[in-house]
C-alpha positions, 0 to 999 in steps of 0.5 A: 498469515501476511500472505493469506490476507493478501491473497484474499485482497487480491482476489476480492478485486479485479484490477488489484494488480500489485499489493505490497506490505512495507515498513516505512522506518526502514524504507523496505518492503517485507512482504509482496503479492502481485499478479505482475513480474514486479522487478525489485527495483520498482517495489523500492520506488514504490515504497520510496513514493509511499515514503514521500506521499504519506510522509515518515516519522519526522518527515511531514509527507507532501503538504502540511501533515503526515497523512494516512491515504494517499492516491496517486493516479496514473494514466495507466495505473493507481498506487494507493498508499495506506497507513496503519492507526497504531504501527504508523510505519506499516503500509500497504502499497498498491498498485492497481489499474484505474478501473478498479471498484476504489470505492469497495477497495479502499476500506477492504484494503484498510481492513487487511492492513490493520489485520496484518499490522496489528497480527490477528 
């Protein structure tokens, strides 16, 4: 189900490259979809730039407070941070090239992350 609904992300959006569901409790990525060779290492940096962009339980993020979006934007990529509403370690982590639709993409990307957190 986890893998469906990513697939389905994916391939909604040209440019998605990497898409990864993780649990920022224990800082590990759970679940992967990616149209790239995606090493392990850069998945755990990944999830680690998720844990300090979106702050974790008892850690406020970069600025004043935990937030739930953050973008980081790269010469050659964006990495979208999402957090779940009700399971606030859920995230969704992705990796995307700069020319994605952002608009269309980030409330596409929220929909499948609360459908994967909350299990429908």
């Amino acid at each position: 189900m986890v893998v469906d609904a990513l697939d389905t992300l994916q391939t909604g959006f040209a440019g998605c490259e990497t898409l990864a569901f993780a649990d920022l409790s224990t800082q590990m990525i759970l679940v992967t979809n990616s149209n790239t060779s995606s090493q392990r290492e850069a998945l755990d940096a990944l999830c680690k730039e998720a844990a300090l962009t979106l702050g974790t339980k008892g850690k406020i993020a970069i600025g004043s407070d935990q937030c739930d979006t953050a973008i980081v934007a790269g010469q050659d990529q964006l990495r979208v941070f999402l957090r779940a509403s009700e399971e606030t370690s859920d995230v969704l982590c992705c990796v995307c090239q700069p020319d994605v639709d952002i608009v269309g993409f980030l409330p596409a990307a929220r929909a499948c992350l609360e459908q994967i957190s909350s299990g429908a």
